[in-house]
C-alpha positions in Angstrom: 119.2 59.7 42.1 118.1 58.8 38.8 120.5 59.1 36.1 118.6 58.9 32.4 118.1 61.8 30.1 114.7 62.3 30.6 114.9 61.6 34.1 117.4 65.1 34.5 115.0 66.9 32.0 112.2 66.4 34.1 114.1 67.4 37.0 115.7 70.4 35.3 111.7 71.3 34.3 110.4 70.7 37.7 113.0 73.4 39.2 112.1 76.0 36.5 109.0 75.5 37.7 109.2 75.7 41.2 111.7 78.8 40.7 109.2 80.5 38.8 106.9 80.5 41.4 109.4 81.9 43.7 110.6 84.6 41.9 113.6 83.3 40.4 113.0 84.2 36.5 116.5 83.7 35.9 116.9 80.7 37.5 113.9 79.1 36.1 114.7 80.1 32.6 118.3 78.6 32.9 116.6 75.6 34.5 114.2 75.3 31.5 117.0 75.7 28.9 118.8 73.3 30.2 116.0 71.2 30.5 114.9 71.4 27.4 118.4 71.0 25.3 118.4 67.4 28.1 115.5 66.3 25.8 116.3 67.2 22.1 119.5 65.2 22.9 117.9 62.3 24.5 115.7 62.6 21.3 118.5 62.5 18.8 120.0 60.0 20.2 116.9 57.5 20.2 116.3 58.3 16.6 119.9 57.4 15.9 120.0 53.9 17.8 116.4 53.0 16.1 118.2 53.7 12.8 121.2 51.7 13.7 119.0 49.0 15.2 116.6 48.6 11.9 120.0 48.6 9.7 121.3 45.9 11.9 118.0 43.8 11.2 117.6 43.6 15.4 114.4 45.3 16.9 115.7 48.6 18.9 115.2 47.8 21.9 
């Protein structure tokens, strides 16, 4: 199972979207939420270690 950030949000997205299809509005809309709040911290955080890495004087990778 992978374990990454944007590995669960793609997850999270891909049962929205399969729960939408079903029927499950609720469900997909949790599933999207979650989803989505999965990438804006996966975001931040690469922001924050490029920062760090360019203040360091290493590349930020």
């Amino acid at each position: 199972m992978p374990g990454g950030l944007i590995s669960l949000a793609v997850i999270f997205f891909i049962i929205a979207i399969i729960a939408y299809v079903l029927g499950a509005r609720g469900v997909a809309g949790m599933s999207a939420g979650i989803g989505r709040t999965l990438l804006f911290v996966f975001l931040v955080l690469a922001i924050i270690f490029v920062i760090v890495g360019l203040l360091q004087g290493r590349p930020a990778v």
